[in-house]
C-alpha positions as CSV (number, residue, x, y, z in Angstrom):
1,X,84.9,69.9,38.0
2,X,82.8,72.5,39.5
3,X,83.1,70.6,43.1
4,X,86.8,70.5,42.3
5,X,87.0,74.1,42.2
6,X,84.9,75.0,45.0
7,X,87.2,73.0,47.2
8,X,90.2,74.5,45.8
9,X,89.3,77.7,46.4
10,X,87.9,76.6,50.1
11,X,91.8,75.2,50.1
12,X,93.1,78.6,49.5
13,X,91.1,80.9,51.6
14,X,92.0,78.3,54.5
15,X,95.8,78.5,53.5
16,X,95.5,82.0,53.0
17,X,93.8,82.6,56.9
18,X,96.4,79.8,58.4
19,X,99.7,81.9,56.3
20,X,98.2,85.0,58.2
21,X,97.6,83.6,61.6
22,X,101.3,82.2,61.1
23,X,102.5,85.4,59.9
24,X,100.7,87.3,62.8
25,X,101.9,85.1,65.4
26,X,105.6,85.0,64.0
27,X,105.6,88.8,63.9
28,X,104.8,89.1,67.8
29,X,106.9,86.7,68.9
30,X,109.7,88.4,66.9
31,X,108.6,91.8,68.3
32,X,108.7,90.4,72.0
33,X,112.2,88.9,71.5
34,X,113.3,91.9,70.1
35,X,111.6,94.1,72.9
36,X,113.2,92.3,75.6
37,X,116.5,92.1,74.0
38,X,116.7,95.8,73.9
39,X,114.7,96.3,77.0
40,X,118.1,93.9,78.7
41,X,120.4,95.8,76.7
42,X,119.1,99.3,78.1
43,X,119.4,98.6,81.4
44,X,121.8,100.5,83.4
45,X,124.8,98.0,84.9
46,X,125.2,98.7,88.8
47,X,121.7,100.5,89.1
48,X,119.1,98.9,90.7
49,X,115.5,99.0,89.8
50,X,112.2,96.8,89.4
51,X,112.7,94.4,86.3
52,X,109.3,94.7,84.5
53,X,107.3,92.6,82.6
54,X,107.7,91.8,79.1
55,X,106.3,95.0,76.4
56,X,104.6,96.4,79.2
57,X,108.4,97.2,81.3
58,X,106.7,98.8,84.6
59,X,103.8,100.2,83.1
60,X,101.1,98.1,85.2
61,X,102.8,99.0,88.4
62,X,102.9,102.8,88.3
63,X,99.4,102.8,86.4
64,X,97.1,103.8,89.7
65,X,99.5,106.8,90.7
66,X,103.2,106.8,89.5
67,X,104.8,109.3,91.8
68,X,103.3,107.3,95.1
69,X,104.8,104.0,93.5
70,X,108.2,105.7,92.1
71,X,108.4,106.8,96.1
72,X,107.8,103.1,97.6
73,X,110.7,101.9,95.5
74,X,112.8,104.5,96.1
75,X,112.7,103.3,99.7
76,X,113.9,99.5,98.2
77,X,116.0,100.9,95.5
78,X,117.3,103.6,96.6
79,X,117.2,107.9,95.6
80,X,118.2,107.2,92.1
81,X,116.9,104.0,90.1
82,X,116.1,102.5,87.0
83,X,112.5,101.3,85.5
84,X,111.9,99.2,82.3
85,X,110.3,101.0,79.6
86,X,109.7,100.5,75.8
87,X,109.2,104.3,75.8
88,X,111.6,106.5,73.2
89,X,111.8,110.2,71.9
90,X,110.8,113.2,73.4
91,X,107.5,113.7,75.8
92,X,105.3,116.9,74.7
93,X,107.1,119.6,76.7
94,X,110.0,119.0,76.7
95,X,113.2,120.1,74.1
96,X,116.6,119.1,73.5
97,X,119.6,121.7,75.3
98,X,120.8,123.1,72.5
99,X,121.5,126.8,71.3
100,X,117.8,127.4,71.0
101,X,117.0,126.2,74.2
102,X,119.5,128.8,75.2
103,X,117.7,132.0,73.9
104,X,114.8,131.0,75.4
105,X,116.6,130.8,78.6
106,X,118.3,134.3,77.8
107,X,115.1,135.7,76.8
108,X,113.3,134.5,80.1
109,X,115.9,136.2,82.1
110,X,114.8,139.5,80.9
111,X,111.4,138.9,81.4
112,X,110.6,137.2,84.1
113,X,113.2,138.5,86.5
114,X,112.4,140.6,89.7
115,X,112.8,144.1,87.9
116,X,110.4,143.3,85.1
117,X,107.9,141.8,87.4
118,X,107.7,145.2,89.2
119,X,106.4,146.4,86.1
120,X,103.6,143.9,86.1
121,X,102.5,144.7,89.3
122,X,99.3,147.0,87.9
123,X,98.0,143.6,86.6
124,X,98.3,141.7,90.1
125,X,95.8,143.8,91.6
126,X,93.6,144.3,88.9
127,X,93.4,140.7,88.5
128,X,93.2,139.8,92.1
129,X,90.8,142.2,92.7
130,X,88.4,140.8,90.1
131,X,88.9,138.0,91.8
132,X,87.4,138.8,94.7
133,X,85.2,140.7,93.3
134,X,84.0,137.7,91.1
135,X,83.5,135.4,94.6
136,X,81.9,138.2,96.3
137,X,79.5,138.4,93.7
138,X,78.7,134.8,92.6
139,X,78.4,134.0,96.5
140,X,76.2,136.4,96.9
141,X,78.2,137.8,100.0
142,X,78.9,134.7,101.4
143,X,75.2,133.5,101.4
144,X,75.7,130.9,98.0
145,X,78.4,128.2,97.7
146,X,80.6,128.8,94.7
147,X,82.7,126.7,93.2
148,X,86.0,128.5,92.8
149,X,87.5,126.7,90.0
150,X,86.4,128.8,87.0
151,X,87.5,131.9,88.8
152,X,90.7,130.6,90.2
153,X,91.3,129.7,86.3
154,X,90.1,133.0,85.0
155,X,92.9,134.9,87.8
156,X,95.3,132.9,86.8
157,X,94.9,133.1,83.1
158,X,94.1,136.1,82.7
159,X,97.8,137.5,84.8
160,X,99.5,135.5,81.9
161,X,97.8,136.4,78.5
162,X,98.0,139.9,80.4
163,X,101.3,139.7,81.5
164,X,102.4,137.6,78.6
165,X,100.7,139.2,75.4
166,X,99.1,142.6,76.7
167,X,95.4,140.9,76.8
168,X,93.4,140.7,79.5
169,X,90.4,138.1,79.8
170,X,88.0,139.8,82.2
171,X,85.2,137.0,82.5
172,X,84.8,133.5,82.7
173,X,82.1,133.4,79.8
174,X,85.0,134.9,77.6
175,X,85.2,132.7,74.3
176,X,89.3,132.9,74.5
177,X,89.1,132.2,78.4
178,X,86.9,128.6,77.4
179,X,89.2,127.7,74.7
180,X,92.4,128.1,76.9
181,X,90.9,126.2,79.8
182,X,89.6,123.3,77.4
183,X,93.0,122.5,75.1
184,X,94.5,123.0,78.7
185,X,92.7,120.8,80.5
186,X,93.3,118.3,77.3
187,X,97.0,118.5,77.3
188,X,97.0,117.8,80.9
189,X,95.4,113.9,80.1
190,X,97.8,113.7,76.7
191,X,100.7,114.5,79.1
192,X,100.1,112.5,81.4
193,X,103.0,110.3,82.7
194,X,101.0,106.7,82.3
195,X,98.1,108.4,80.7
196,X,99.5,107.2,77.0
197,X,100.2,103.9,77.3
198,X,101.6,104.1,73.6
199,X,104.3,106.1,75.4
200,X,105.3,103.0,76.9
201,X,104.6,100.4,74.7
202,X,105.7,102.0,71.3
203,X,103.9,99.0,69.2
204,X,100.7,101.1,69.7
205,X,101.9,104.2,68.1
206,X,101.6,101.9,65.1
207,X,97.8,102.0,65.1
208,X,96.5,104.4,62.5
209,X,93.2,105.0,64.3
210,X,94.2,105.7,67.6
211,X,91.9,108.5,69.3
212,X,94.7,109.8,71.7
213,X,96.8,110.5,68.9
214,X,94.0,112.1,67.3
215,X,93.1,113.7,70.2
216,X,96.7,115.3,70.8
217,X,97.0,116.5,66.8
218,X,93.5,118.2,67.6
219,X,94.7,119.8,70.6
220,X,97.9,120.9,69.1
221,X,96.4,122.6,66.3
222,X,93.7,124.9,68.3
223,X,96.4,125.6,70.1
224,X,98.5,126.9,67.7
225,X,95.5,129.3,66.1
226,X,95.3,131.0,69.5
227,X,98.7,131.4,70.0
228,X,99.2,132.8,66.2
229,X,96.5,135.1,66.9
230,X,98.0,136.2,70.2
231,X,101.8,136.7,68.9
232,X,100.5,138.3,65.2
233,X,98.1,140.8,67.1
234,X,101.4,141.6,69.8
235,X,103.8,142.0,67.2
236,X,101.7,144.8,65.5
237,X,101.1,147.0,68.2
238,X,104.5,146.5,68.9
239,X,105.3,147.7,65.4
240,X,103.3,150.9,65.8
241,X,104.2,151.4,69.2
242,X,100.4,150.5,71.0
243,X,101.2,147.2,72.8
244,X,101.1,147.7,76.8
245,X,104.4,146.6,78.9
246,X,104.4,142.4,79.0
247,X,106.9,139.5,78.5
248,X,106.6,139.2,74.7
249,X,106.9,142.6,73.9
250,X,110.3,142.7,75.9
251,X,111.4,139.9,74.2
252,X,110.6,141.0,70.8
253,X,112.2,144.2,71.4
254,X,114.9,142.9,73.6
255,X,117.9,143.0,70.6
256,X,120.5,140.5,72.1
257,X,118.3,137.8,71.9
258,X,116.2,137.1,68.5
259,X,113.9,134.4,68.5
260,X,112.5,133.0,65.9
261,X,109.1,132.5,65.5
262,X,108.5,129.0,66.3
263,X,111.0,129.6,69.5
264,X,108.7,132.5,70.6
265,X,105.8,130.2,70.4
266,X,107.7,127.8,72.6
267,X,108.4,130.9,75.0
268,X,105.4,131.7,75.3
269,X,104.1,127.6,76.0
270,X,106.4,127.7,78.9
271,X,105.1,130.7,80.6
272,X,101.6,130.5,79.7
273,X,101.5,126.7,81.1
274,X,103.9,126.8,84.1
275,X,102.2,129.7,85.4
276,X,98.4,128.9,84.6
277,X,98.8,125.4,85.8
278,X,100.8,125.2,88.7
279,X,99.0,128.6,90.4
280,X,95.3,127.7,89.8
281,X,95.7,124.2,91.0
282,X,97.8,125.4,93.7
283,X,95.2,127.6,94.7
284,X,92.0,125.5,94.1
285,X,93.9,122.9,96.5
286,X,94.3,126.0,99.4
287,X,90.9,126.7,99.7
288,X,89.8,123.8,99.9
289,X,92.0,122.8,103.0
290,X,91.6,126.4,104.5
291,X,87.6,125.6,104.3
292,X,88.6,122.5,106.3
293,X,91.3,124.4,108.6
294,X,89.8,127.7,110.3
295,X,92.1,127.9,112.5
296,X,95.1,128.1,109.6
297,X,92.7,131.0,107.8
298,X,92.4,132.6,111.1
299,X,96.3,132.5,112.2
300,X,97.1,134.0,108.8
301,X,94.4,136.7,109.0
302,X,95.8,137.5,112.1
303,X,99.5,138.0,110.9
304,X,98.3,140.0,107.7
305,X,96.4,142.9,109.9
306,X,99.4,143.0,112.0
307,X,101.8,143.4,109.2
308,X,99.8,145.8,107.3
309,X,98.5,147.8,110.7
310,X,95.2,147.8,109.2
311,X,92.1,145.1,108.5
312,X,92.1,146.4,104.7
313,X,90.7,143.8,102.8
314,X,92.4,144.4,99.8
315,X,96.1,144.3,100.3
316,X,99.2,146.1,98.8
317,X,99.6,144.9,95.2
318,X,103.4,146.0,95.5
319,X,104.0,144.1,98.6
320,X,107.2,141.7,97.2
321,X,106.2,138.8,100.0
322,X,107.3,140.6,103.1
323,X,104.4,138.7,105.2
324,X,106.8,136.0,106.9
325,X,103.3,133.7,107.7
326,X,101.5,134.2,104.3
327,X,104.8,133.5,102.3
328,X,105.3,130.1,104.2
329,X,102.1,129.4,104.0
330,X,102.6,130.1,99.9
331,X,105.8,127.9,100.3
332,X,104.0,124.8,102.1
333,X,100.9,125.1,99.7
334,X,103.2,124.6,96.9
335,X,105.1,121.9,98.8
336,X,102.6,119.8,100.4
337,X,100.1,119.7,97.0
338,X,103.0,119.0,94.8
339,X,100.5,120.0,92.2
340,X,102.7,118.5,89.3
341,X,104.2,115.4,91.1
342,X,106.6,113.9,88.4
343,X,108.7,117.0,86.7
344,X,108.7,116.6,83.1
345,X,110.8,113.9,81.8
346,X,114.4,115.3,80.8
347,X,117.2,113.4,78.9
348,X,120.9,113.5,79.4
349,X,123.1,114.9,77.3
350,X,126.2,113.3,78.6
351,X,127.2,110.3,80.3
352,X,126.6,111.5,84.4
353,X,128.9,109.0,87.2
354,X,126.7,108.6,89.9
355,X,128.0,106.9,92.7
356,X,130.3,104.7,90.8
357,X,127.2,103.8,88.2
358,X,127.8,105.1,84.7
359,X,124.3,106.5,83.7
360,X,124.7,106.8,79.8
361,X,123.9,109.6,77.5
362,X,120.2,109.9,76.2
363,X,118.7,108.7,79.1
364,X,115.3,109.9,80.0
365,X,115.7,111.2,83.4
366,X,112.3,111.9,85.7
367,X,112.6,114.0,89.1
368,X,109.7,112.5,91.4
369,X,109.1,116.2,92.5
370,X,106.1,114.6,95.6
371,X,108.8,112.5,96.8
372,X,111.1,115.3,96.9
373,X,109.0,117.8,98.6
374,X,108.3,114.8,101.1
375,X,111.2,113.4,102.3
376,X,111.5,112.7,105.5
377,X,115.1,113.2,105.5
378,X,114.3,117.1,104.7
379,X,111.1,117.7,106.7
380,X,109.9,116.2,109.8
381,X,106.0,115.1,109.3
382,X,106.4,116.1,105.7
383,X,102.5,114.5,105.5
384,X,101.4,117.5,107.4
385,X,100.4,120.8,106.4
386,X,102.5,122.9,108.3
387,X,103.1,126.8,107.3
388,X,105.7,127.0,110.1
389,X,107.9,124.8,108.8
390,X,109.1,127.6,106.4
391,X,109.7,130.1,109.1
392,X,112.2,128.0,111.0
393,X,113.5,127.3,107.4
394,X,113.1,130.1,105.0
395,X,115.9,129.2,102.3
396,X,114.7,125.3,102.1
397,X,114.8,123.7,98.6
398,X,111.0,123.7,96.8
399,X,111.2,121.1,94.3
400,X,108.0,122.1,92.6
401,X,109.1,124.6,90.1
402,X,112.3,121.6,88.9
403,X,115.5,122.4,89.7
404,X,118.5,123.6,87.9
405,X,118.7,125.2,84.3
406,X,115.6,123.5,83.2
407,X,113.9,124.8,85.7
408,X,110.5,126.6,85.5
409,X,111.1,129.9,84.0
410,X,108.3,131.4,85.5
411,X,108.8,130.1,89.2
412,X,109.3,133.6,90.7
413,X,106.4,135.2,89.2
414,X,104.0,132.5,90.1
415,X,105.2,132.0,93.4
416,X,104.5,136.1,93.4
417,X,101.1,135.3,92.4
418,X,100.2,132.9,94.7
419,X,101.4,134.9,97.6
420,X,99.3,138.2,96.5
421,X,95.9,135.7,95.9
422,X,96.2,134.8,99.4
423,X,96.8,137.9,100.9
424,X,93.7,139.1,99.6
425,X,92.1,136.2,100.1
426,X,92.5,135.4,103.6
427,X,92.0,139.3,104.3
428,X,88.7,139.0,102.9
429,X,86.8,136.3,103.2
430,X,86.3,133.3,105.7
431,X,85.7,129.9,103.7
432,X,83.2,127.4,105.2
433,X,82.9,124.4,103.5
434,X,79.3,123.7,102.4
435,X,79.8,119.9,102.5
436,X,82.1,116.9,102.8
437,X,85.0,118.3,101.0
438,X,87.9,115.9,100.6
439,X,91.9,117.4,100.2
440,X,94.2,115.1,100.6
441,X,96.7,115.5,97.7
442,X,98.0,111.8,97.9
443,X,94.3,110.6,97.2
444,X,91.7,113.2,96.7
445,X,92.4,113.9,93.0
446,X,90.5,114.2,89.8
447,X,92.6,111.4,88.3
448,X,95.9,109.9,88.9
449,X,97.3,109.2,85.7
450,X,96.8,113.5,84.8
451,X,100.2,115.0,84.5
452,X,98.6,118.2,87.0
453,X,96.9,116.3,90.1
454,X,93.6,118.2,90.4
455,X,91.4,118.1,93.6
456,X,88.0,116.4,93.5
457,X,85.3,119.5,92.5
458,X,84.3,121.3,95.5
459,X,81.7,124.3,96.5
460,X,82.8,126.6,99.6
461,X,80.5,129.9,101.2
462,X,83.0,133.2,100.8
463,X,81.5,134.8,103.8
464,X,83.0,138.5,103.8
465,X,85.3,139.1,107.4
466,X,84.0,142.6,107.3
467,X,81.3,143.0,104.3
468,X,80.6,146.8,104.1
469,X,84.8,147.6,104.4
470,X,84.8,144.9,101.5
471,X,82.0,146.1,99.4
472,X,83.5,149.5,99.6
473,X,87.0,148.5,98.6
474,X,85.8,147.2,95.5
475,X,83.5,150.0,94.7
476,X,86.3,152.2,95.1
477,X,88.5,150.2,92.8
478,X,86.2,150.1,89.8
């Protein structure tokens, strides 16, 4: 009897593992039937595009770097295609067009247009001249290589929590400064186009343990503490009349438009990351290539005395990009870099005719912003880094910032910012590289699955043009 039963319940477990196995088995074939029948049902009629494989759609061949591959096919396929992907929902950044999306909109108007940037204009050369300040003193006039990442970050940061909230980080060993950069720098992998393959392949978001997701909720929430802190400490002085003159303020105070709290938070997202990101990569790339190109450093160093009439090292902060040479070099910085190569996915919220091709409503819709800025068709040896390009052609479309009404909000004020950084810059110091530096944006990146392409770490020698007219400009501005 006892044999009897032993086998029996040998019987059952077996049973019980073959059921699952079955089971298992069943379930995936039913889920890859399924996928691919919605996956042929999704496709656009009339619009070409590479087929995919099955679950994965094209995810394996954009997987080493998505905007050079969506640019190859664009050559087979033509300017507007379609990929396979299992992908649905909104992407982290984006938001539907809707009557919220609209006060934003309204409210970033009032901010961010020329008028109110004049009034920021005391924080532009405070910043910038702690910038210099900062290289001048970790390079020990020239004689140490720095690495200017930190202090490109710290600039750049600190001109949008200034500009932004009224609060000013004034070192890179502040604790706010760290925690910025690090959730930052997080969200730039969590965003990332092929980064989250569970983006693609939406079986995955079905794991429970998954790290990324983990990962993002993390990010999300220290996120959210400093930005509470930052909008409950704003609104306060704004209550009793101490806040100093920045974007939020205006906005709170600015009657026709009322956000709500979450939509302020949202606000404030779009400036503090458009801004942050896009300048201090921007700029970390231009150094890099001016270390490499003297003769680019000295041509614009050139043009600067001439249009100022002076070798002053530290430049006009009110100057609103009247330096024809130093504004296209700004322009073909932010061109040739591309520093965010595939604009944020956006979704349709109509059905758009496009040469004949219906392309439905709720179709996620992604502007391949590198192959843009290098088209051939628009630019002749769009591969090369050339400033002058933007003085035969001053009004030129820059697809970096997006285009239309979802486009950056903050596009003139960064594009302010850059233009000031170099000035300053180029007037001050000389850049010699102090090794093999590498900066070619198609190749030379951190990684390129990250949503912001940033350049390989780098150290350079800020040797001073004139070092006792620069040493006294700064003491004189302390």
């Amino acid at each position: 009897m006892e044999s009897l039963i032993v086998f029996s319940r040998k019987q059952l477990v077996e049973n019980t593992l073959q059921s699952l196995v079955i089971g298992t088995l069943l379930t995936v074939l039913l889920y890859f039937i399924g996928n691919e029948i919605i996956r042929s049902r999704s496709r656009i009629a009339g619009l070409k595009g590479p087929r995919g494989l099955p679950i994965f759609g094209n995810l394996l061949d954009i997987w080493s770097n998505a905007a050079l591959k969506y640019q190859e096919w664009a050559k087979e396929y033509g300017d507007v295609y379609q990929v396979a992907s299992s992908t649905a929902g909104f992407t982290i950044g984006t938001s539907p067009y809707d009557d919220s999306l609209k006060r934003k909109k309204k409210a970033a108007a009032v901010a961010l247009n020329r008028p109110a940037i004049k009034t920021y204009v005391p924080y532009l050369d405070l910043e910038t001249k702690t910038f210099i300040q900062d290289l001048f003193n970790y390079g020990k006039a020239g004689t140490v290589a720095v690495d200017p990442l930190p202090f490109v970050q710290r600039v750049s940061l600190s001109l949008m929590t200034t500009i932004n909230w009224g609060v000013r980080i004034s070192s890179i060993e502040d604790e706010l400064f760290r925690e910025i950069v690090s959730v930052e720098e997080g969200l730039n992998k969590t965003r990332s186009t092929v980064g989250n393959t569970q983006d693609h392949i939406p079986l995955l978001r079905l794991n429970p343990f998954s790290q990324k997701s983990a990962l993002a909720r993390q990010l999300r929430q220290r996120r959210d503490i400093y930005l509470a802190k930052l909008n409950r400490e704003l609104a306060e002085k704004v209550a009793n009349g101490t806040n100093k003159p920045c974007i939020q303020a205006s906005v709170i105070k600015y009657k026709e438009v009322q956000l709500s709290d979450t939509e302020l938070v949202a606000f404030s997202l779009s400036v503090l990351g458009g801004g942050f990101e896009t300048v201090s990569t921007t700029v970390q790339w231009s150094i890099a290539y001016f270390a490499q190109h003297p003769e680019i450093q000295d041509k614009a160093y050139a043009e600067i005395q001439q249009f100022q009439g002076s070798n002053e090292p530290l430049c006009d902060a009110a100057d609103d990009q009247k330096c024809a040479y130093v504004l296209a070099l700004v322009k073909e910085a932010l061109r040739y870099f591309s520093v965010i190569p595939l604009a944020l996915p956006r979704a349709s919220i109509r059905d758009v005719e496009y040469n004949g091709i219906v392309i439905p409503s709720g179709s996620t819709v992604y502007m391949n912003a590198w192959a843009c800025n290098h088209d051939p068709e628009l630019w002749s040896e769009p591969d090369r880094f050339l400033p002058e390009r933007w003085l035969e052609k001053p009004d030129a479309t820059l697809f970096t910032f997006g285009l239309g009404y979802r486009m950056c909000a903050a596009h003139i004020l960064a594009t302010r910012e850059v233009y000031i950084i170099f000035m300053r810059l180029l007037s001050s110091f000389r850049f010699v590289s102090s090794g093999d530096i590498k900066c070619d944006p198609s190749v030379d990146m951190v990684n390129p699955k990250d949503l912001i392409m940033v350049p390989k770490p780098y150290s350079v020698f800020c040797v001073p043009r004139d070092e006792e007219k620069l040493r006294a400009a700064l003491e004189k501005s302390e």
